[in-house]
N, C-alpha and C positions, 0 to 999 in steps of 0.2 A: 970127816963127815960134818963135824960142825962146820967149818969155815963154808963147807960146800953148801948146808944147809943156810944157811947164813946169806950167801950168795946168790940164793935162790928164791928167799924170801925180798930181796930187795930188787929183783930182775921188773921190765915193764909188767901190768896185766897181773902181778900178784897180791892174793889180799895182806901186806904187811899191814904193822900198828898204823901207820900212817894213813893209808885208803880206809883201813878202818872206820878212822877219826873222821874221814871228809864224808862217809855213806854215813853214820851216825848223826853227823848236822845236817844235812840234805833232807835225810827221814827226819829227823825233829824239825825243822823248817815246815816241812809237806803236812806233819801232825798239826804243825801251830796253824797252817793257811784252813785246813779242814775244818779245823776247832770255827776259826775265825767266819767262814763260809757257812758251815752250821748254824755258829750262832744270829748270823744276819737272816740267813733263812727263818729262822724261827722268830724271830722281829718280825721281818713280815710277815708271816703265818697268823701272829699273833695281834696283828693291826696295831700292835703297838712302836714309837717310834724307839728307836736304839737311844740308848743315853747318852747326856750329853757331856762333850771333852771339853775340860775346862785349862785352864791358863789362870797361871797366877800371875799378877800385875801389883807394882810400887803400890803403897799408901799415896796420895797427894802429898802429905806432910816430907813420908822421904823422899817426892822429886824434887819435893822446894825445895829439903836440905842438898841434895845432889846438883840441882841447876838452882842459886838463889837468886832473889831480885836485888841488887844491890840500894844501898838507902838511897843515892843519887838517879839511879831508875825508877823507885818507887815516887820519889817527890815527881817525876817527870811524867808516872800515868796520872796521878791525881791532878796534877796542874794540866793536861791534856782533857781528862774527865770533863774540870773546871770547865775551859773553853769551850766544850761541846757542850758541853748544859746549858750556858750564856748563850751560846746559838740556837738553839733549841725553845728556849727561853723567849727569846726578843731580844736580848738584853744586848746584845751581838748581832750589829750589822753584816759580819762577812756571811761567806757559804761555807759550810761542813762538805767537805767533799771525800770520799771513802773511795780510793782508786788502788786497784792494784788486778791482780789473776783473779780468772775466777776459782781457783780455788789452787794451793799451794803443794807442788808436787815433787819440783825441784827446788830445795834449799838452798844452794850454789845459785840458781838461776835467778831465784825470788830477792839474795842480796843482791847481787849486779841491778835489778831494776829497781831496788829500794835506793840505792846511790845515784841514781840517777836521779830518782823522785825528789829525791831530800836536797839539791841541786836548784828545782823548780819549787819547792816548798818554802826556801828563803826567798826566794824571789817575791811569790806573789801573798807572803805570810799579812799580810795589812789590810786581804781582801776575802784570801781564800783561806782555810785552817783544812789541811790538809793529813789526812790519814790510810796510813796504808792499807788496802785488802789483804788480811791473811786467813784466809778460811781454810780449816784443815777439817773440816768434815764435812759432806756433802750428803743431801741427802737425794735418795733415787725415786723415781716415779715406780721401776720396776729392779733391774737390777743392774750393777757399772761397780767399774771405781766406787769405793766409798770414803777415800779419801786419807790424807798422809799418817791420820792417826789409827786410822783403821789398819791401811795397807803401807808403811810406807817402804817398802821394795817394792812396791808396784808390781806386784807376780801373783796374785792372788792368793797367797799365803800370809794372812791378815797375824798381825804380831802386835797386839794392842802395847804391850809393853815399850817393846822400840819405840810404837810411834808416840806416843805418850812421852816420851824420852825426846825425840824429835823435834816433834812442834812446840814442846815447850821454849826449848834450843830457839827454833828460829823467830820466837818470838821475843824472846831476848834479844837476839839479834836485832829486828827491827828496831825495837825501841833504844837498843844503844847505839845504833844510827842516825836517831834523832826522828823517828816515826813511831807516831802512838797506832797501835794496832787494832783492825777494828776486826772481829769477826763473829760468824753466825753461832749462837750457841744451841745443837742442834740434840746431844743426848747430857740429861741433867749429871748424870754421875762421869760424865767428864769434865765439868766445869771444874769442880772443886782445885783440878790439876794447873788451868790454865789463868784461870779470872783476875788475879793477881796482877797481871802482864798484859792485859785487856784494857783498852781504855773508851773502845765502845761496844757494843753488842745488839747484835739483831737476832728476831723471832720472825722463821722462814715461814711461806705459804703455807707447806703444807703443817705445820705444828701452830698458826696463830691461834687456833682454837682449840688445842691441849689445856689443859686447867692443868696439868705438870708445868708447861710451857710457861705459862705464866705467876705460876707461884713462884718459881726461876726468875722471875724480870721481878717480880716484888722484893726478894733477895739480893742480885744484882748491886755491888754500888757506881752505877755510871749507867747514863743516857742508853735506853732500849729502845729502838722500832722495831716497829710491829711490821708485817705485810701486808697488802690485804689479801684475800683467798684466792688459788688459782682461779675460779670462776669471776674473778675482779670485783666480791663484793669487800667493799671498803670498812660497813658497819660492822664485821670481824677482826676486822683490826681495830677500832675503835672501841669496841667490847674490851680485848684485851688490855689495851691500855688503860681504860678503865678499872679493870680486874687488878691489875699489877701495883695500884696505886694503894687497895688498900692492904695496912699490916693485917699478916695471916699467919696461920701456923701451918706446914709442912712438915712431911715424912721425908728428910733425906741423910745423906753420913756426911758424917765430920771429916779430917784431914786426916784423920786416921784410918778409916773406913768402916768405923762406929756409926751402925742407925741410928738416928735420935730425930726427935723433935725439931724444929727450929723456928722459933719468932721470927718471919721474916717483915724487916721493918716497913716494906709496902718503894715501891720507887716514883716518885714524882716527875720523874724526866721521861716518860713514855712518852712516843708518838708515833704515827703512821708512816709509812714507805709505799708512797704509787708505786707499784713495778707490774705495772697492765695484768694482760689476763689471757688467757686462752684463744681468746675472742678479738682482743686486739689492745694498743695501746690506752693508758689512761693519764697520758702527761701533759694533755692539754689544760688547755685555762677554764673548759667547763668545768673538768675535774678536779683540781686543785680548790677549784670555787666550792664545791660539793662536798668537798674532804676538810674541808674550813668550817663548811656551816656544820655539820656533825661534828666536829672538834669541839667548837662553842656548845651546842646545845648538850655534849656530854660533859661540859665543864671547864673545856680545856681552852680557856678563849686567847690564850697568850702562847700557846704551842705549834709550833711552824710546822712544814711539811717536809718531809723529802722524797726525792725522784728515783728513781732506779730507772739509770739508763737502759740497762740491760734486759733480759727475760721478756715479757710479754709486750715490753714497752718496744722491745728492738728488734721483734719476731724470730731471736736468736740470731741474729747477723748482726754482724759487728759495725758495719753499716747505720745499719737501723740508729744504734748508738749515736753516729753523730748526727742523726735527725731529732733523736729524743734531746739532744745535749743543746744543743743550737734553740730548741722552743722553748729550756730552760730558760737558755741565757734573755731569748728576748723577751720572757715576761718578765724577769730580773727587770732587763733594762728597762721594762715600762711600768717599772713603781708595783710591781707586786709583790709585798713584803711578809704573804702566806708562807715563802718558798723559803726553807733555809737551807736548803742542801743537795746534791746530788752523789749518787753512786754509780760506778764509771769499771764497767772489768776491762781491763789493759794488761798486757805484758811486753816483753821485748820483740818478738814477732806478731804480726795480725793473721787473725782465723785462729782453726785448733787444729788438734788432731786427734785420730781414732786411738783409744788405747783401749785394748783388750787382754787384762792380766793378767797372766803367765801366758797369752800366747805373742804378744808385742814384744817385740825384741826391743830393748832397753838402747841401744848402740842405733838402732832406727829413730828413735823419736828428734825432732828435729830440739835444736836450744832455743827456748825460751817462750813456746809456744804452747797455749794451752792444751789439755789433754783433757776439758772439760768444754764449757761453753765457747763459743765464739768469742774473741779479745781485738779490741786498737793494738794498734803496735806504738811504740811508747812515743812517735815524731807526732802522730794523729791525735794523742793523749796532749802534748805538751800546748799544742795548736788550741784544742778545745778548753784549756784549765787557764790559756791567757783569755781567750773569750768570756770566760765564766766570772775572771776578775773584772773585764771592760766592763759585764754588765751590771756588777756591783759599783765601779767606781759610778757609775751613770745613775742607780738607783740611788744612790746616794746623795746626788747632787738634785735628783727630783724631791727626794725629801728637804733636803736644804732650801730648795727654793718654794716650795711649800711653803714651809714653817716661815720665811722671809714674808712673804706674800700674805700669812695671816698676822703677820705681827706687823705690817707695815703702816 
């Protein structure tokens, strides 16, 4: 009897310890989904919003100790720093030029174009001081991508941690490829992670008028522009600049992730970034004129400009780009010495692509193409960065004979 009961108990369709065990998780499952369903229901109910999930993320201090700057990297941002300030300054005939993606989403992808840039960078280093775009945070008008530190699986499953880990990564990278890294600093309690390995930094449209934003650029130690406002007012960005220069004190955390105080010592290398407007471009020679005299009457009589080829300037066509880049070079070439720089979004293919996260399939996106703005592709890139040296050598030799000509 036993063996037969025994037998009987393990036939199909019988409840043994086993079906048991699987109807007991199934009902605990169905319990917990109800619980779970209840409790959102009553959130709503209760017009209040459900709480929020949080994510624990490094200190700054342990990703430096985890990805460090080596001493030979760190001599390499400050001496980058250097030369961007001197351009910024006067003190420095060439052009600051800031070229790479608009914004950094493939790490594999983004070195292949940095070796290619660094190639062009010795070439034309005696004209042009050339820095790579590495932006890993983007900020949205509504909602997208937000970028490699937010998202970097690109799936919509934002993992601040990884990408934190990430970007830091490739901006190592860069710089030990022999390009100083320039990118937007766009949320202040991610700086702390990245700043280190930065050797220039912009303050986007829509944050030039944050008083966070700018107590960040008085902080800052390396050369900051400013935007001016999507609606193309300039005297926003001029404010800031202004703002940023004097020492102030700020609420933000240490490398630890300790709030404190901070005496921030105020940054003297602020300046403007034309990059048009909603309404249209603003990289003509009126504007550059008008972006000078407000320079001066804020103080700043020795502080150069720079261009954003891209955004309102290029009506988002990558096109537009080499209209904006071409009016640079010839007011270059006709002795206009407001102009110290241009910013230039390229990658290894031209145009972009749609990406939509977690529903883009990853094995679809094409290589090397952007997945944000419109981009040159790097032949269109190399064409425009010799043009931009012609029209230094040329502004150069207009000063030259200047100076001949009064002294004769």
């Amino acid at each position: 009897m036993a063996r037969g009961t025994e037998s009987a108990a393990s036939t199909p369709g019988s409840r043994g310890p086993r079906s048991s065990r699987r109807r007991d998780r199934w009902a605990a499952a169905l319990l917990v989904a109800s619980l779970l369903l209840f409790a959102a229901r009553c959130w709503a109910d209760s017009g209040e919003a459900p709480p929020a999930v949080t994510q624990k993320v490094p200190s700054a201090a342990e990703l430096q100790n985890s990805f460090p700057l080596p001493y030979a990297l760190r001599r390499f941002v400050n001496l980058s720093r250097a030369e961007a300030r001197a351009i910024i300054r006067g003190e420095d005939d060439r052009l600051l030029v800031i070229v790479g993606p608009c914004s950094i989403h493939d790490p594999r992808a983004a070195r292949d174009y940095a070796r290619l840039l660094q190639e062009v960078r010795e070439e034309v280093k005696d004209d042009l001081l050339i820095f790579m775009r590495t932006y890993l945070e983007k900020p949205r008008t509504s909602v997208g991508w937000r970028g490699l530190i937010s998202d970097p699986a690109l799936n919509g499953q934002e993992d601040l941690a990884r990408g934190l880990a990430l970007g830091r990564r490739v901006l190592l990278d860069m710089n030990a490829l022999g390009l100083p890294s320039a990118t937007e600093f766009l949320d202040p309690l991610v700086a702390p992670y990245l700043e280190d390995v930065v050797s220039y930094g912009s303050i986007g449209a829509r944050t030039v008028e944050s008083p966070v934003h700018r107590q960040l650029a008085a902080h800052l130690a390396m050369p900051i522009g400013f935007k001016n406002g999507r609606n193309g007012d300039i005297q926003s960005a001029v404010n800031a600049a202004v703002a940023a220069v004097a020492p102030q004190k700020r609420l933000t955390t240490d490398t630890h992730g300790r709030v404190r105080i901070e005496q921030a010592p105020g940054n003297l290398d602020g300046h403007i970034i034309l990059r048009g407007s909603e309404s249209g471009p603003n990289f003509g020679e009126t504007f550059v004129a008008e972006a000078k005299e407000r320079l001066q009457d804020a103080g700043f009589s020795g502080a150069r400009i720079l261009i954003d080829c891209s955004h309102g300037n290029s009506g988002k066509r990558y096109e537009g780009e080499v209209v904006a880049c071409r009016s640079v070079a010839e007011q270059v070439s006709a002795g206009n010495s407001a102009i110290g720089g241009v910013l230039i979004e390229s990658f290894l293919v031209a145009g972009n692509q749609h990406l939509d996260p977690g529903v883009t399939k990853l094995e679809d996106l094409q290589y090397g193409c952007s997945v944000t703005d419109s981009c040159l592709d790097f032949n269109m890139t190399k064409d425009l960065l010799r043009e931009l040296r012609a029209a230094v050598v040329q502004r150069r030799a207009q000063v030259a004979q200047a100076w001949q000509k009064a002294n004769s």
